[in-house]
KEPA-80545 format. One record per residue (C-alpha): residue number from 0; x, y, z. Coordinates in pm, whole numbers, m for minus. Example, Ala and Ser with C-alpha at 12.3 -4.5 7.8 and 13.67 -1.06 7.14 Angstrom:
<rs>
tikol=0; east=1230; north=m450; up=780 $
tikol=1; east=1367; north=m106; up=714 $
</rs>
This chain:
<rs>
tikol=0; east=434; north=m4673; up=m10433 $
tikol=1; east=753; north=m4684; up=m10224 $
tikol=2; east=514; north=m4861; up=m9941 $
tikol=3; east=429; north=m5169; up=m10186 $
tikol=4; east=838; north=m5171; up=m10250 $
tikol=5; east=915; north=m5172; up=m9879 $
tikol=6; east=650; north=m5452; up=m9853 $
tikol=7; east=777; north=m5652; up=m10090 $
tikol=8; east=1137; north=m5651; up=m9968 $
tikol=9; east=1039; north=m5730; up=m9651 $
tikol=10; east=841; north=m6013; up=m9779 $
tikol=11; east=1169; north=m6186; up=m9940 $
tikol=12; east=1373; north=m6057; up=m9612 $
tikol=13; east=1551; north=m5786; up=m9720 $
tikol=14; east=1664; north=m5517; up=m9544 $
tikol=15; east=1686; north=m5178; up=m9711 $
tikol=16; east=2018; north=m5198; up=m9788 $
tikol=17; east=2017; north=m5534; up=m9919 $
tikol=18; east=2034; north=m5619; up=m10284 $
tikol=19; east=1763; north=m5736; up=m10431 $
tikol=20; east=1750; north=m6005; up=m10737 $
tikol=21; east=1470; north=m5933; up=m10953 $
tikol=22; east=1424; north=m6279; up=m11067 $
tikol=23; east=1358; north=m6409; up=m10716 $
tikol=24; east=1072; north=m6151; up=m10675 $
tikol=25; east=926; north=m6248; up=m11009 $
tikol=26; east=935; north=m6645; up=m10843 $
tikol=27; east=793; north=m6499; up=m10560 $
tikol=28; east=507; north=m6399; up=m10742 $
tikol=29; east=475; north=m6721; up=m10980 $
tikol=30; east=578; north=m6511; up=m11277 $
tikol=31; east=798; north=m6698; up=m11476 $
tikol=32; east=1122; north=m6510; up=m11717 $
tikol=33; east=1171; north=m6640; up=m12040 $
tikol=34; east=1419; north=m6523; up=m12277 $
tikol=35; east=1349; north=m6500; up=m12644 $
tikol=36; east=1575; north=m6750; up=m12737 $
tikol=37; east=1330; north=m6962; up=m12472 $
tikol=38; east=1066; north=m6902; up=m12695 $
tikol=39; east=1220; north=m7087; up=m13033 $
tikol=40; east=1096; north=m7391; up=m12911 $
tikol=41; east=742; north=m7249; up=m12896 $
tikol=42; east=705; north=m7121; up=m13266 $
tikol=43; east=885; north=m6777; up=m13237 $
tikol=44; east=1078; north=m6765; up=m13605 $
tikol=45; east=1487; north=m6733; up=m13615 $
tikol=46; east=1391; north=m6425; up=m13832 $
tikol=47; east=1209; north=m6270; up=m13561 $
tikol=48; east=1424; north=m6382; up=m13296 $
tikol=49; east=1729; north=m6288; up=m13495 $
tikol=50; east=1589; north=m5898; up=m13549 $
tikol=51; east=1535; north=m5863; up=m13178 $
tikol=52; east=1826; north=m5995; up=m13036 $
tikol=53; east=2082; north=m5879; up=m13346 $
tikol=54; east=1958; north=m5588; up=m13584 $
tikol=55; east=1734; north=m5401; up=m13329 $
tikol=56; east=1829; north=m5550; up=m12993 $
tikol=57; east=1791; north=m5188; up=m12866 $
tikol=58; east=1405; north=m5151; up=m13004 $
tikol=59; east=1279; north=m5426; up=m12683 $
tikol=60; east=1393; north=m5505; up=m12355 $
tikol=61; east=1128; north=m5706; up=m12215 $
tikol=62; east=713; north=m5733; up=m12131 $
tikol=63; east=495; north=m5848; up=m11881 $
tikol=64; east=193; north=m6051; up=m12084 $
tikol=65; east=m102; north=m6227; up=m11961 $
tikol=66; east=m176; north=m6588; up=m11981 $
tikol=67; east=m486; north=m6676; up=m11858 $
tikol=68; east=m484; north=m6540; up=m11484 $
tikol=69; east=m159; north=m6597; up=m11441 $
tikol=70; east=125; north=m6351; up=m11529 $
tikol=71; east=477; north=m6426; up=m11753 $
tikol=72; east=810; north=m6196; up=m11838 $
tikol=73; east=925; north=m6204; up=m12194 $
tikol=74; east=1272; north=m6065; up=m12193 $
tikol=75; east=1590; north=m5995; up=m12492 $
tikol=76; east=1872; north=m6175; up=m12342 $
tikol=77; east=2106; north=m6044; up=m12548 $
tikol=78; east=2134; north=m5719; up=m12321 $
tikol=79; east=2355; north=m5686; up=m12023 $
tikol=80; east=2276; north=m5843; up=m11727 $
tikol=81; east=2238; north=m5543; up=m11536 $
tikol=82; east=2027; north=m5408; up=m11785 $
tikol=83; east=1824; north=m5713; up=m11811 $
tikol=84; east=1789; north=m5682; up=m11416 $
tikol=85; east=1619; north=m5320; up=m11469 $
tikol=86; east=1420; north=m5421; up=m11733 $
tikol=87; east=1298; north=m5674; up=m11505 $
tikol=88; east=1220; north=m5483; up=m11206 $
tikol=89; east=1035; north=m5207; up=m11440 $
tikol=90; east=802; north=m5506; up=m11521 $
tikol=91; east=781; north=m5616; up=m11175 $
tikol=92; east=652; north=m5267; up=m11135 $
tikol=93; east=368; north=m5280; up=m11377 $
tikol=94; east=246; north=m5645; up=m11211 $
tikol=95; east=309; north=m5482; up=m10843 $
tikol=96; east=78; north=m5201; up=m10942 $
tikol=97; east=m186; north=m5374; up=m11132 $
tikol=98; east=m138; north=m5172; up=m11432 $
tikol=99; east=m386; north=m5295; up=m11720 $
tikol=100; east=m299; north=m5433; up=m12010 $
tikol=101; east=m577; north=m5225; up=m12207 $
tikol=102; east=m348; north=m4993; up=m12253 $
tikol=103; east=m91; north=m5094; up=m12517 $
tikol=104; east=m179; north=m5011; up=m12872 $
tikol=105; east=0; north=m5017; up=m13223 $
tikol=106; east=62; north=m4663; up=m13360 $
tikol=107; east=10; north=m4583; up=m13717 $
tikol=108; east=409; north=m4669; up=m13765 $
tikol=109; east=322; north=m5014; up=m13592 $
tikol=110; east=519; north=m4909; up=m13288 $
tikol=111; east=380; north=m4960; up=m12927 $
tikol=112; east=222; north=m4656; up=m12765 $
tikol=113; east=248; north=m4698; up=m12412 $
tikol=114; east=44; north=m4485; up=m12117 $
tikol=115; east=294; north=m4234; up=m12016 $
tikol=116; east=197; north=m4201; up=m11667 $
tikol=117; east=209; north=m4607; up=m11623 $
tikol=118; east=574; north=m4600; up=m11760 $
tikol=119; east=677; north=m4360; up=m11557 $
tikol=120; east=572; north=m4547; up=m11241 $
tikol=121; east=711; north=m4887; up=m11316 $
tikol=122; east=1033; north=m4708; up=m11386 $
tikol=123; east=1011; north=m4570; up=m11030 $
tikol=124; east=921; north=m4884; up=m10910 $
tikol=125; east=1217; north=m5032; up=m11093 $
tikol=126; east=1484; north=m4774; up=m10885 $
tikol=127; east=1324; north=m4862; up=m10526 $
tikol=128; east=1293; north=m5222; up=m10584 $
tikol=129; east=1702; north=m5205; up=m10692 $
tikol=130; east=1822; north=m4889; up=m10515 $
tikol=131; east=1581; north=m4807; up=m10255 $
tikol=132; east=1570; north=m4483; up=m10108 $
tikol=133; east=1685; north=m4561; up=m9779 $
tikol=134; east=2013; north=m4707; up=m9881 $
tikol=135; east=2035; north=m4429; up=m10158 $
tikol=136; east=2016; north=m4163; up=m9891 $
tikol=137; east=2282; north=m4375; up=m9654 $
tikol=138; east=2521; north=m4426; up=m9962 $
tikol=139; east=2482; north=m4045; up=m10047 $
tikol=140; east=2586; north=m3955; up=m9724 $
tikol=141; east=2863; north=m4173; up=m9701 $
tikol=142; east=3001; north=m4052; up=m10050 $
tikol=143; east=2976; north=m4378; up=m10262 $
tikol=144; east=3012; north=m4284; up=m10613 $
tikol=145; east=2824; north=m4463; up=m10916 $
tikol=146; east=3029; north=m4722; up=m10984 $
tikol=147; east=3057; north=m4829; up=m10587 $
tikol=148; east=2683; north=m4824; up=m10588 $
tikol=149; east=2638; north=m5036; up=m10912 $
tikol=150; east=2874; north=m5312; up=m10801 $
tikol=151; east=2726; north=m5319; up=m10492 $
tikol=152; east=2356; north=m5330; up=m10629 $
tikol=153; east=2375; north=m5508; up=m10991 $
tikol=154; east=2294; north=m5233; up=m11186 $
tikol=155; east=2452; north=m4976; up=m11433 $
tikol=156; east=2658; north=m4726; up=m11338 $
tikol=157; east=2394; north=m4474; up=m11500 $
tikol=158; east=2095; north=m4681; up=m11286 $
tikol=159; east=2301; north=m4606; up=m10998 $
tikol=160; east=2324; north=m4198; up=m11109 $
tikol=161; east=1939; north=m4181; up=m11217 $
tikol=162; east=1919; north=m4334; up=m10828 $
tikol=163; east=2150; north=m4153; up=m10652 $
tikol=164; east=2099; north=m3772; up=m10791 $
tikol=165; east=1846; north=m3657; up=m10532 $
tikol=166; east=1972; north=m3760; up=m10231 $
tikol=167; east=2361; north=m3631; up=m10303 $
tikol=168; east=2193; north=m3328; up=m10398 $
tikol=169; east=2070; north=m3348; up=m10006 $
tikol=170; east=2394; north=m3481; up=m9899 $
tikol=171; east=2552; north=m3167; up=m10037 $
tikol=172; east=2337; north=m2988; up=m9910 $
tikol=173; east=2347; north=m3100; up=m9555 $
tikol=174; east=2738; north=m3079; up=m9549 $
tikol=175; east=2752; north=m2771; up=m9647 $
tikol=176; east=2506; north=m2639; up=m9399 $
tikol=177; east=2632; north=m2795; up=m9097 $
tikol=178; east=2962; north=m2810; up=m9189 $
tikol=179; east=3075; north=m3215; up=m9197 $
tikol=180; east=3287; north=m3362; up=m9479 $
tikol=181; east=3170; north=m3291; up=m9847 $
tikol=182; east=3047; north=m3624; up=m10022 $
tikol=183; east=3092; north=m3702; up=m10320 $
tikol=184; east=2918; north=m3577; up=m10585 $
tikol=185; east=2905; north=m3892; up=m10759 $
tikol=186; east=2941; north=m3817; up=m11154 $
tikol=187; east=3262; north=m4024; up=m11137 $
tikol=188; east=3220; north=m4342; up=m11323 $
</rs>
C-alpha cells in the first residue's frame, strides 16, 4: 500500500517530505469534493442537511460514492479543516485501492456497517498520503513534536501522534543505543 502512496506523490511531484493537499489528488483523479451544503441545490432537505452539519455533525465525515463510472467525495464541511483533509485522504484511500462499494450495508439500528479490514486500510492510506513514513521517520529523528508536525503537514495534532508513534519509538530507541541526543518523545501538544 505504501508503494501506490509513493506513486501517487510522485505523480503530483512531491517529494516525501512535501505536504500534500488532498483536494489536488482527488482533481488529479477527476473526483470531484462537494460539501453538503453543495448539495442543497440538488434536493438534499435543510432538515437533513441541518442534522448532519448541527445535531450530529460528529455521526459523518465524508464518502466516496459512485456515479456512473466515474467517482465523487461527499464531505460535512462543518468540521475542521484539518479534519476535513483526513477525512479526505481516508477516501482517497478507498478509490486508490479499488475497494468495492458492495460492501456497505444498513444494520438493524440503520447505521452503516462498514468492512473492517477496508477501513482499516484507507485509514493507513490516509497517514502516508499526509505524513508519509519517510518524513515521519526524518521528523522523529530530528525531535519535532506533534504540534511542529501538524503545522507543518495540515493535520491535527493527534493525526500527527497516530503518525509519528512508531518511528519516535525507533528514534528512542536508536539514541539510546548509540548514544546521540534523545528526541523528543513527542506527547507535547
Amino acid at each position: 500500500m505504501r508503494e501506490v502512496v509513493i506513486e501517487e506523490r510522485e505523480e503530483l511531484g512531491l517529494s516525501p517530505a512535501d505536504p500534500l493537499d488532498p483536494y489536488v489528488l482527488a482533481d488529479a483523479h477527476g473526483i470531484d469534493v462537494y460539501g453538503l451544503e453543495d448539495l442543497l441545490a440538488h434536493g438534499v432537505s435543510p432538515e437533513a442537511f441541518c442534522h448532519f452539519t448541527m445535531g450530529n455533525s460528529a455521526v459523518w465525515s465524508a464518502a466516496l460514492l459512485p456515479l456512473g463510472t466515474a467517482r465523487v467525495i461527499v464531505e460535512n464541511e462543518s468540521h475542521s479543516r484539518v479534519r476535513r483533509r483526513s477525512n479526505i485522504a481516508h477516501e482517497l484511500g478507498h478509490f486508490l485501492l479499488e475497494h468495492p462499494f458492495d460492501n456497505v450495508i444498513l444494520g438493524e439500528d440503520h447505521k452503516r456497517q462498514f468492512d473492517a479490514k477496508q477501513e482499516k486500510e484507507a485509514t493507513f492510506m490516509a497517514g502516508e498520503l499526509l505524513i508519509p513514513f519517510a518524513a515521519a521517520e526524518r521528523m522523529a529523528f530530528d525531535g519535532w513534536d506533534n504540534t511542529r508536525v501538524a503545522a507543518a503537514y495540515g493535520v491535527s495534532t493527534q493525526f500527527a501522534q497516530m503518525q509519528m508513534k512508531g518511528q519516535r519509538v525507533r528514534a528512542q530507541r536508536a539514541a539510546h543505543k548509540y548514544g546521540f541526543g534523545k528526541p523528543l518523545t513527542g506527547s507535547s501538544n
